[in-house]
Each structure stands twice: as structure tokens, then as C-alpha cells.
C-alpha positions in Angstrom: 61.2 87.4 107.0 59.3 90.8 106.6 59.6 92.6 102.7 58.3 94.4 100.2 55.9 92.4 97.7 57.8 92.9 95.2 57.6 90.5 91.5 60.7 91.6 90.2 62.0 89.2 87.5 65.3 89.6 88.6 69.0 88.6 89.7 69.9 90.7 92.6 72.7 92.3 94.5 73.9 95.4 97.0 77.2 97.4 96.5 77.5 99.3 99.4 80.4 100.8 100.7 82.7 99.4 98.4 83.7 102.7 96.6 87.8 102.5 96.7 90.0 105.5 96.3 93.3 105.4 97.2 96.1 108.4 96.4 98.5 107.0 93.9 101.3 109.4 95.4 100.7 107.2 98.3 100.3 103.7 97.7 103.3 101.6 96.2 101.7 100.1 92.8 102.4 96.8 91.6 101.8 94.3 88.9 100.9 90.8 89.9 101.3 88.3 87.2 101.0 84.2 86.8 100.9 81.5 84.6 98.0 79.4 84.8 99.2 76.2 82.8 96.5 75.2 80.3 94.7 77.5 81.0 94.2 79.6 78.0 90.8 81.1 77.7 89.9 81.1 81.3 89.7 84.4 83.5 91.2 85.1 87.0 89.9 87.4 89.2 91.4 89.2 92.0 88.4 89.6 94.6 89.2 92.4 97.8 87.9 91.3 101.0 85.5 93.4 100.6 84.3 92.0 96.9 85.6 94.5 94.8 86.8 93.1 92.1 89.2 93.3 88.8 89.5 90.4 86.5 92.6 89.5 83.8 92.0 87.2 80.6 94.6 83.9 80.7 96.5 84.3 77.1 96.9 81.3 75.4 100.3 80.6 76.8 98.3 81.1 80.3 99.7 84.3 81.0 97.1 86.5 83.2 97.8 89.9 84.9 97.1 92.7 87.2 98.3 95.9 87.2 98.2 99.5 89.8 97.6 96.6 92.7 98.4 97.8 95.8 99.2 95.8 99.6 96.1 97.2 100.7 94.1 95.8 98.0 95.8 92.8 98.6 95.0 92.1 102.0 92.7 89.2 102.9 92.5 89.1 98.6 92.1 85.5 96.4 92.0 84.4 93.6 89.2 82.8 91.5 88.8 81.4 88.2 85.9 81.3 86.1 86.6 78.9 83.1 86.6 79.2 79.3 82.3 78.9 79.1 82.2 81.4 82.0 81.3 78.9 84.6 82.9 79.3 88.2 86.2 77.2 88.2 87.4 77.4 91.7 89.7 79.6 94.0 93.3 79.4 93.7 95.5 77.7 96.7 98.6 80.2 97.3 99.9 77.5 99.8 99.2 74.7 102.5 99.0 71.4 102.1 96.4 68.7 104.2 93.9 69.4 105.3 94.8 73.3 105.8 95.5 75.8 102.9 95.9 79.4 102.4 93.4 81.2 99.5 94.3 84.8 100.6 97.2 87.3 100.7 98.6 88.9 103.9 99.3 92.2 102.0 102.9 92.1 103.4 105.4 92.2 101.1 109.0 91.0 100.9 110.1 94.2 100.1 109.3 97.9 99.8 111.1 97.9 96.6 109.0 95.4 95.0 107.2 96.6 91.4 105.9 92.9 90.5 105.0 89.7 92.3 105.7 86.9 90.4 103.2 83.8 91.3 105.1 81.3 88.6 103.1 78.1 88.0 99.8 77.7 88.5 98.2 74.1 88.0 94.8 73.7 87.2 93.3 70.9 89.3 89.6 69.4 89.7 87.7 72.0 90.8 90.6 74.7 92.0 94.2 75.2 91.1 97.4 75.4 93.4 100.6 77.7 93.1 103.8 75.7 92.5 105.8 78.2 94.7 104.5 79.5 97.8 107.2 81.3 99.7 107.1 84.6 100.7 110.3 85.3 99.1 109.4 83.7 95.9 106.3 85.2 95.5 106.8 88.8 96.8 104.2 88.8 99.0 103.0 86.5 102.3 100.1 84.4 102.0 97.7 84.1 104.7 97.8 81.7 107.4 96.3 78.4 106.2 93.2 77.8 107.8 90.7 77.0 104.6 89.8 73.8 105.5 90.9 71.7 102.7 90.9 67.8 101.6 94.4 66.2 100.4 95.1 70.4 99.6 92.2 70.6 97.7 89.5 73.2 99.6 86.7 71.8 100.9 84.3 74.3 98.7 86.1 73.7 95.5 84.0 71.8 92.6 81.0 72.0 95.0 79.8 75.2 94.5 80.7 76.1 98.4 77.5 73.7 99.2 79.3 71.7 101.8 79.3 70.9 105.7 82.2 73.5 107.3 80.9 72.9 110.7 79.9 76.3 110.8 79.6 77.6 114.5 77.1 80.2 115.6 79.5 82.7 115.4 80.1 82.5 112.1 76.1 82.5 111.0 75.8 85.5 113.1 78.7 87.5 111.1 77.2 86.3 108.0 74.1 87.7 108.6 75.6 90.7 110.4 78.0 91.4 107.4 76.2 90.4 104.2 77.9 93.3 102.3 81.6 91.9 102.9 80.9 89.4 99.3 84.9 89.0 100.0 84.7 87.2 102.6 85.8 83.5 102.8 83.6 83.4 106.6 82.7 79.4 106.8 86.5 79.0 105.5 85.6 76.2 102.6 88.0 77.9 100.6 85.1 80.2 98.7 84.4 83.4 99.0 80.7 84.4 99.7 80.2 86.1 96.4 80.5 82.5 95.0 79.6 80.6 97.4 75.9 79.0 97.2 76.5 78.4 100.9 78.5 80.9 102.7 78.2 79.9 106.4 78.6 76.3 105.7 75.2 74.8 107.2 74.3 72.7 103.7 71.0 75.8 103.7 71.3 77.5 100.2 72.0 80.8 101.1 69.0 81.8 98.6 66.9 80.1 101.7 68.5 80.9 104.0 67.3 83.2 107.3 71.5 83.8 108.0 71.9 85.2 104.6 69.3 87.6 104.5 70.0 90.9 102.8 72.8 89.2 101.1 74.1 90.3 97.5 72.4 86.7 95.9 71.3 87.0 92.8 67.5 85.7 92.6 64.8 84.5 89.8 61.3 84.1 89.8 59.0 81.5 87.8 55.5 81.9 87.5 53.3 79.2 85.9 50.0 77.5 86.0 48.1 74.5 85.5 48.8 74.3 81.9 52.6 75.0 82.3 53.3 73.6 85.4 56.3 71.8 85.9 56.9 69.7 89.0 59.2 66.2 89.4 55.8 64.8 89.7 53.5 66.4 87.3 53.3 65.2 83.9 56.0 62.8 82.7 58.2 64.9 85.5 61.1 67.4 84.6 62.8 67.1 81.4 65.6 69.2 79.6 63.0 70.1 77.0 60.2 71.2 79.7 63.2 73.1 82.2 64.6 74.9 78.8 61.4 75.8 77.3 60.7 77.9 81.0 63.9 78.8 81.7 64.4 80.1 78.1 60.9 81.3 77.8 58.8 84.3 77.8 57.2 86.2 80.8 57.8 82.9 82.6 60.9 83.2 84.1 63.4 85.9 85.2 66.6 86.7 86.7 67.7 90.4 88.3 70.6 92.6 89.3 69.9 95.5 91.8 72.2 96.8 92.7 71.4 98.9 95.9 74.1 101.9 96.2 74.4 104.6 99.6 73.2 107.5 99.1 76.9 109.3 98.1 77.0 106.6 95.1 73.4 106.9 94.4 73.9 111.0 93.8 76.8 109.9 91.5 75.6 107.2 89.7 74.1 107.4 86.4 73.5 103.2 85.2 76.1 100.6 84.7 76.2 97.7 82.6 77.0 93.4 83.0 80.3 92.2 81.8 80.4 88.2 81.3 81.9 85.6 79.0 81.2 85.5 75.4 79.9 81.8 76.0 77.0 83.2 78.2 74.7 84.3 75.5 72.1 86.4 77.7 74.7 88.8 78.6 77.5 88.4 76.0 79.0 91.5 75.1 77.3 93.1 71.6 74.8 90.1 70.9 72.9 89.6 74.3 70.0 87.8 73.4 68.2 88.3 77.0 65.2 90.6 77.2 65.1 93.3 79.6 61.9 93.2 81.2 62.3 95.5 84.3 61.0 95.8 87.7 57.4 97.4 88.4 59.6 100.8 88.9 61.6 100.6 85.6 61.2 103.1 82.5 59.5 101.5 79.2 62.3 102.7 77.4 64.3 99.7 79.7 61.2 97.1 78.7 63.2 96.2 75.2 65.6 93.7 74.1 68.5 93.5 76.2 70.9 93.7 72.6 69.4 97.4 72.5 70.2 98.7 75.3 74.1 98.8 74.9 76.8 100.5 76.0 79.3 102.0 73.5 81.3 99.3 74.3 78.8 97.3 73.4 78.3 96.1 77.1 74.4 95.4 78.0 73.3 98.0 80.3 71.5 98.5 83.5 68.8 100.6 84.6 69.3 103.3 87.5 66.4 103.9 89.2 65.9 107.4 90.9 63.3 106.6 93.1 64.6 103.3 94.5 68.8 104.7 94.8 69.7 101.7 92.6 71.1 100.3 89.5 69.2 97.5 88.5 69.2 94.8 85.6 66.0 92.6 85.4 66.0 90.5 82.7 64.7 86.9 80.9 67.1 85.3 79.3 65.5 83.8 76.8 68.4 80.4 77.1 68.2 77.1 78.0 69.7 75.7 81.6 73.0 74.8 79.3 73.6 78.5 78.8 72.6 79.7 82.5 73.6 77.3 85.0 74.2 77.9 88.6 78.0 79.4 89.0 77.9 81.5 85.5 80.4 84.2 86.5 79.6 87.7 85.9 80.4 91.2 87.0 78.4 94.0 87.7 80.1 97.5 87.1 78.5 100.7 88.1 79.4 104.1 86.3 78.8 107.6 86.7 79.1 110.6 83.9 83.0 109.6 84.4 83.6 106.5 84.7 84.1 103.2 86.8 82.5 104.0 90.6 82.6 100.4 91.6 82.6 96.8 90.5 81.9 93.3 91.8 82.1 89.8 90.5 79.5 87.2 91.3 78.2 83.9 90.8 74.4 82.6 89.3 73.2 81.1 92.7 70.9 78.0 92.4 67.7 78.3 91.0 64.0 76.7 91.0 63.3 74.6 88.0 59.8 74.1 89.0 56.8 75.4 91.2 55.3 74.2 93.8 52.3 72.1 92.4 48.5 71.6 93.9 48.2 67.4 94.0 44.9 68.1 95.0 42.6 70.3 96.9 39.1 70.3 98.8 36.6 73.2 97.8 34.0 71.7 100.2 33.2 68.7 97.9 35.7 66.5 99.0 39.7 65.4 98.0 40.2 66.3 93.9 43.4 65.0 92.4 44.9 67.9 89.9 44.4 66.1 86.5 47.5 67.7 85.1 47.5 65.3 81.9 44.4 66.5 81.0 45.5 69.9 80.2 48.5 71.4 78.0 49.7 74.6 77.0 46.7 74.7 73.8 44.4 72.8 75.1 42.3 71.3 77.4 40.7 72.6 80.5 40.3 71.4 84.3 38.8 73.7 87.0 41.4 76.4 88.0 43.2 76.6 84.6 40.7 80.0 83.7 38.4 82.7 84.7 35.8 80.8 82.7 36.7 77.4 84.8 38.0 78.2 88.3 37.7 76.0 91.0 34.5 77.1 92.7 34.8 77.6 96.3 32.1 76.9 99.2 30.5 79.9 101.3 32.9 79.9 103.9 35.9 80.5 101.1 38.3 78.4 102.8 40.6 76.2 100.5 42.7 73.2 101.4 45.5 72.5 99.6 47.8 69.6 98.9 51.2 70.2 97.1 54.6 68.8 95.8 57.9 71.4 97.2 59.5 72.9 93.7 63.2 71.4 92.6 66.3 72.7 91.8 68.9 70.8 90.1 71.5 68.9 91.6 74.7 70.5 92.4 77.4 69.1 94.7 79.3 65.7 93.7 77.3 63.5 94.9 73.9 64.8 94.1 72.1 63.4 91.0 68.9 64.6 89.2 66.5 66.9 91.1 66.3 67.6 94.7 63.2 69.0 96.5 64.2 72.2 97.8 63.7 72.6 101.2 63.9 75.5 103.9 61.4 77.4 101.7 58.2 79.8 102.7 55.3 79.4 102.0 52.3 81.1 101.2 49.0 82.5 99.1 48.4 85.6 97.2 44.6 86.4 96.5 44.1 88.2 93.0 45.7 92.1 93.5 45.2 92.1 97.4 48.4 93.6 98.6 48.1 91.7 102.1 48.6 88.5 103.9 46.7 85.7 104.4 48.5 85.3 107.8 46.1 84.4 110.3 44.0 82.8 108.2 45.3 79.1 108.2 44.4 76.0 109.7 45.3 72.2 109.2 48.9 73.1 108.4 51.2 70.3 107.9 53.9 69.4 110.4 56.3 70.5 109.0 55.9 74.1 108.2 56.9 76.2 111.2 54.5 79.8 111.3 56.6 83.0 111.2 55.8 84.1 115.0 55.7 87.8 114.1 54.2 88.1 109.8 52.6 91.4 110.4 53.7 94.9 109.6 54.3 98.2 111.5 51.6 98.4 114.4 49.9 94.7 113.0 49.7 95.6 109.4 48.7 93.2 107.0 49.9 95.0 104.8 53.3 94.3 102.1 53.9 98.0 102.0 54.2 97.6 106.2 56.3 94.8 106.7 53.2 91.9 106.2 54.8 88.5 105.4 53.4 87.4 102.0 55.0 83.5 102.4 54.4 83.0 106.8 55.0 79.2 106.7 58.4 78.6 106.7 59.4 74.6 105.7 61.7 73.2 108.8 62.6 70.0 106.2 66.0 70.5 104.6 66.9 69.8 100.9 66.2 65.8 100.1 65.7 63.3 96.6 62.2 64.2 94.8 59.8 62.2 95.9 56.0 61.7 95.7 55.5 61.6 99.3 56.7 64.5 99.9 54.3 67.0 100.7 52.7 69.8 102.5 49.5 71.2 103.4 47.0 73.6 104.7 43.9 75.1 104.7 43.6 78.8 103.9 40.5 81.4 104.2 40.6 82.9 101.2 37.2 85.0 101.1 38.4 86.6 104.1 42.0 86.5 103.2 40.1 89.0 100.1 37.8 91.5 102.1 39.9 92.5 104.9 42.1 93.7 102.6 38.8 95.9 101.4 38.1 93.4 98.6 34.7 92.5 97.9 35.5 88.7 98.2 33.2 87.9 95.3 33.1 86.5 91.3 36.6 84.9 90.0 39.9 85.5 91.4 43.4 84.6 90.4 44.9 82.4 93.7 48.7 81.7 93.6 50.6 79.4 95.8 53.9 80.4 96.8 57.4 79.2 97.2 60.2 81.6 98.5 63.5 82.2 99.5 64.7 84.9 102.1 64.8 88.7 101.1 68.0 89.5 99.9 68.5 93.0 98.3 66.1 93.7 96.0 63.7 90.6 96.7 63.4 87.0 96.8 63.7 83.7 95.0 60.3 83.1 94.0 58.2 80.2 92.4 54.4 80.6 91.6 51.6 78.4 90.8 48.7 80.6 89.8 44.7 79.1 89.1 42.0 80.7 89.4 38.8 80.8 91.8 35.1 81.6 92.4 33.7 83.0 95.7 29.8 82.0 96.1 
């Protein structure tokens, strides 16, 4: 898992490639229209195989439509619904029944003729909704053959978030990981396509965590507390709404990014773009977006403002292109509780040049951390000290590591050992309830400003954290700029209940950790233990406990 150390509060994703042109002259347009019966106030949207996307507002007689739709764009196409508070709502079954349907269009039409397809009826269900015709004559198009794997009709992703057990083969992972771009993509065939999918290959791994997904278009967010702050299902009285929201919604706390990573014939021609959501989801709501764009280290300080002014003149809240890194980017906080940003928010990010539209892409809020990883306790040299968490709040109270002026002191040697609770993440599938450990994570420490790895320098590592084989840079670097692995420990536990047995552990060198980077390894440093996801485009999903420490 080799990146660039980058802290970039930010949601992230890459649009490459997916620049459509097509010659009017040439292509046979058509409208596509439905009905989707009670519906009113939701939004379909017609997602390409390769994740371009458009997306039609249901009426409130449940009309929705699509207009200059041609068979290509068509081909291997769905459906998807996001529903009237702008959370994901499911795909769309065009036909099947059992345990095999079909969530995609052949592109073949009925006839050459044709200036509309007609889908008719569409029921809303729990978690999807299903076409009342499916013939090819009816509809004006063919449907794909049905091989979502599906439930009783319903597909097995639907009102799961795509976080289920598809029996994925090997295959499959390896053309995830090989085609991360193609966000169209239904590859694990749970009936959701991997721009919504929290789990696109099916292996019950968050795709946030997960090695297939790598340099996937996931959005990511990054949380960065301390002892004061610190939440953890077993610090405190343990994760409540109030604690979650006052994070989530806080400031300099937590963050959430789009970067969007363009080739470089997009990059020449893009100038920004902007993020189009629901009304419902106030940190990007059109006109009144009360998130606060707080950039990435490269971003202009004319971006480092209130997202509500930095608008477009459609009142749209922008993004940020950034020369030097070919990419459109939108880093912000979003200053809302979890009931205002909540895993499977639908949004879409639209890039533009001096005239117009280039590209645009829906996408879903993948699962985030709603804690840090948290020191139970630690050994400076004088023996086992339990973190007195209760002891200390966010005005008062001190313990050592919650300042410069009361670190933890450190013997001669330098070395560290750490005991810690894994952060949570909010339970999502059906049969989840409260907060799950997340597992699958790296792990690792960061020593004050030392761009480098502490790789190398640990001993007395628990069990279950499996070393990264190969967490050095070009020609053995240990440096982030190289390719150095920040996080080397990689957790081989999946995700599981909180519980207060669960932890991990490992002693660190952190004096040398300091100088062979060419710091001095002296006076009081700020140490943070990490938490991470896999790189996807733009960075990872992060989760930070900072303290501080004194070399001797």
C-alpha cells in the first residue's frame, strides 16, 4: 500500500476516460421515460457502464425522463434511485424473477424507428424497485441477461448498501482492482453498481479497506482527535449521537473530499467544476451549502472559505482545479451531524471547462470512521499506564500526552509500547446493529513533521497485524514522497461487534523513528497513531489519535 502522505480532509474520486462525444448526425436519439409509482420527489439516474451519468427528477405524479439517449449509452446501463432525502434507494430490476434478475440494458432495440422507450410502471420496493413490463417489445429495448444474483427478485445488494457475500471468485477481485475506473460496473453482480457499492467485489471487505479496490473512485474522510476529544466505543461513556455529531459536524476535526483526477486532455480543458446533490443534504445543497471548504495542502486560500461562497451562477457549490496536481478537487467539512451525511448520500460530481459540461459522475458517501483508534494504555519504561480518559475533557483537565507542557515522557532508548482499541464505523447492512470495529485497517505512527516511516522500527507486534513485506520507497526510501508506507501493519481481522477485548499492539522506536529522518530526536513531539484505509485516488480513509511526547 505505497502513497503519498497526504492529510487531505477530503471525499475522493478519479474521472478518467470517461469524456463522451458522440456525432448527433450519427447516433439515433431517444427519450426514455417511466413512471415510478409513489415516487414523487425521488431522482433516477441512468449510470453508463462506464459511470457516466445523467439524472431526471420523479414529478409528483412519478413521472421521470431522459432525453438525446442513445443504444450506445444504453449498453450495459441501470438504473438507480436515490430517494427524496438524497439517500441511495436501490437499482431498478428491468426483469427476472428468483433468484436471477436483469439491472442493465442490452442497447438493442426493437426497432430502428424507435424515438421513445416506454418503461411503464415502476414499483417501489424495500430497498429496489421492479419494472411491471419487461419485454423487449414492450419496452423498446432488450434487457440484459439476468444474472444479478437476486433473492425472491429482489438483488442481493439492494437495502444493503452492496455490503454482502456474492461469492466473489478471484477473477472478479482481480478485474476490480484492474478496472477501478469502470464506476459502472455491476462486477460482483449483487445487483449494484460499483459507484454505489460499499463493496464492489463482494468479499464483505469495505472497499474503503480494501487492497482489491485500490485506486478506486471512493470517496474518503479523515478524523483527527486527541486525548481530550477522543472518541472510541470504549472511551468515555462510549459513542453517542451527541459525541459522533459534535465530530462529524465539527471544526478542523473531520473532513470529507472530492478529487477528481482527470488525463491530461481533460486536465488542459478543465477549468473547476462544482457538486450537485439533494436539497435535503445541507453540506452541499444547491445556494445554502453550509460545509466549509477547507482544501488540500495544494489548494488556493481563496478556496479556504465557506463552501456557500464559493458558488456557481447556478448557485451550485464549486470545486477547486488544481494546476499542479491535473485535478478538480472538493475538500470540505461539513459542518452536519451523521443525520445529514450518512453513508449512501447520493451526489454528483460535474466537471466544466470555459464551455461547459466535460464530464459527470454519480456516486455514493462510502462508510466512514466515527472514531479513532484509542491508546488503552502504554509503557514509557515505567511500566503498563491505563489512559485515564475520564479525567480529561475538551476544557479541562490534563493527563500526560494531552500537551506539549504534559507529554508522556519517554525512556533513553525512545521506544513506546502501545495498547489500543480499532476505531468504529456505524452499522450498515440489515442485520448489523450499533457500532462495529472496523477491521482490515493499517496501521501505523507518525512522529511530529517527519515525513518518513517508522517501518523497521517495530517489535512486540500483535498477532494479528500482518507487516507490509515491501513499506519502503524507490531504492529503500523511507521516505512518503518515495513510495514509504506511513501505516506498514495491516490488520488480518475482519469487521466484528465492538468489544473491549479487542485489541492490538506494538512497540515502536520512536527516537530513531525521529533522527533518521534527520530529526534531532529531542524535547516534545507530537506522536499520532494511525488508522487507514487503502489509497484510492487522491488518498485514504484516515483516523488519527494525536498526544504528545518527550525524548530524554
Amino acid at each position: 500500500m505505497k502513497n503519498t502522505y497526504r492529510i487531505a480532509l477530503s471525499l475522493s474520486f478519479a474521472l478518467s476516460g470517461l469524456l463522451w462525444r458522440t456525432s448527433v448526425a450519427s447516433a439515433q436519439s431517444l427519450t426514455l421515460e417511466g413512471v415510478l409509482v409513489r415516487g414523487g420527489g425521488y431522482t433516477v439516474y441512468l449510470v453508463e457502464s462506464s459511470g457516466k451519468s445523467t439524472s431526471a427528477p420523479v414529478s409528483s405524479s412519478g413521472k421521470f425522463s431522459f432525453t438525446k439517449v442513445t443504444k450506445t449509452r444504453l449498453k450495459g446501463a441501470s438504473l438507480q434511485m436515490a430517494d427524496p432525502n438524497g439517500a441511495y434507494a436501490g437499482p431498478i430490476a428491468l426483469g427476472g424473477t428468483g433468484s436471477k434478475v436483469s439491472t442493465t440494458f442490452s442497447g438493442k432495440l426493437a426497432s430502428s424507428k424507435l424515438k421513445k422507450l416506454s418503461l411503464g410502471k415502476v414499483t417501489l420496493k424495500s430497498g429496489f424497485a421492479q419494472l411491471a413490463k419487461t419485454t423487449t417489445k414492450s419496452l423498446g429495448i432488450a434487457v440484459s441477461k439476468a444474472t444479478t444474483k437476486a433473492v425472491k427478485g429482489k438483488p442481493l445488494g439492494a437495502g444493503q448498501l452492496g455490503l454482502v457475500s456474492t461469492g466473489s471468485t478471484a477473477n472478479v477481485r482481480a478485474f476490480v482492482a484492474g478496472m477501478a475506473s469502470v464506476a459502472g460496473a455491476d462486477e460482483d453482480l449483487d445487483g449494484i453498481p460499483s459507484a454505489f457499492d460499499a463493496d464492489d467485489d463482494g468479499d464483505l471487505i469495505l472497499d474503503p479497506s480494501d487492497p482489491d479496490s485500490a485506486g478506486s473512485d471512493i470517496p474518503y474522510t479523515t478524523m483527527v482527535l486527541d486525548f481530550r476529544n477522543s472518541l472510541n466505543a470504549h472511551v468515555r461513556g462510549g459513542l453517542t449521537d451527541a459525541a459522533i455529531d459534535a465530530v462529524i459536524g465539527g471544526e478542523n476535526v473531520f473532513a470529507l473530499a472530492t478529487f477528481i483526477s482527470l488525463p491530461q486532455n481533460q486536465s488542459s480543458l478543465a477549468t473547476g467544476g462544482y457538486i450537485v446533490c439533494d436539497d435535503a443534504l445541507a453540506y452541499c445543497r444547491r445556494n445554502t451549502p453550509v460545509g466549509y471548504f477547507s482544501g488540500v495542502s495544494e489548494s488556493s486560500n481563496d478556496f479556504r472559505r465557506p463552501w456557500a461562497e464559493l458558488l456557481t451562477s447556478a448557485g451550485y457549490p464549486r470545486m477547486e482545479k488544481i494546476n499542479s496536481l491535473g485535478a478538480v478537487v472538493a475538500a470540505i467539512q461539513p459542518r452536519v451531524g451523521r443525520s445529514q451525511f450518512r453513508p449512501g448520500d447520493v451526489f454528483e460530481a460535474v466537471v466544466t471547462s470555459n464551455t461547459g459540461e466535460i464530464t459527470r459522475k454519480t456516486f455514493t458517501l462510502a462508510p466512514y470512521f466515527v472514531s479513532v483508534p484509542a491508546l488503552k494504555s502504554y509503557d514509557a519504561g515505567a511500566g503498563e499506564v491505563e489512559v485515564d480518559y475520564s479525567s480529561v475533557s475538551t476544557t479541562s483537565g490534563s493527563i500526560p500526552g494531552t500537551s506539549p507542557s504534559d507529554p508522556i515522557v519517554l525512556p533513553p532508548s525512545g521506544q513506546l509500547t502501545m495498547t489500543f482499541w480499532r476505531p468504529q464505523r456505524a452499522a450498515i447492512r440489515t442485520d448489523e446493529t450499533g457500532y462495529l470495529d472496523w477491521g482490515t485497517l493499517n496501521y501505523g505512527v507518525g512522529v511530529g513533521d517527519v515525513q518518513a516511516t517508522c517501518a523497521g522500527l517495530f517489535t512486540n507486534v500483535s498477532s494479528e497485524l500482518v507487516a507490509d513485506t515491501t513499506p519502503f520507497g524507490t531504492g529503500d526510501s523511507i521516505f512518503f514522497n518515495q513510495g514509504a508506507n506511513p501505516t506498514p501493519y495491516r490488520d488480518s481481522l475482519g469487521d466484528r461487534p465492538a468489544s473491549v477485548g479487542n485489541t492490538l499492539g506494538f512497540t515502536v522506536d520512536l527516537k530513531t523513528c525521529a533522527t533518521r529522518a534527520g530529526g534531532n530526536g529531542t524535547g516534545t513531539v507530537m506522536v499520532s497513531l494511525e488508522a487507514r484505509g487503502e489509497s484510492v485516488t487522491g488518498g485514504q480513509t484516515t483516523a488519527r489519535q494525536s498526544f504528545y511526547v518527550r525524548f530524554q
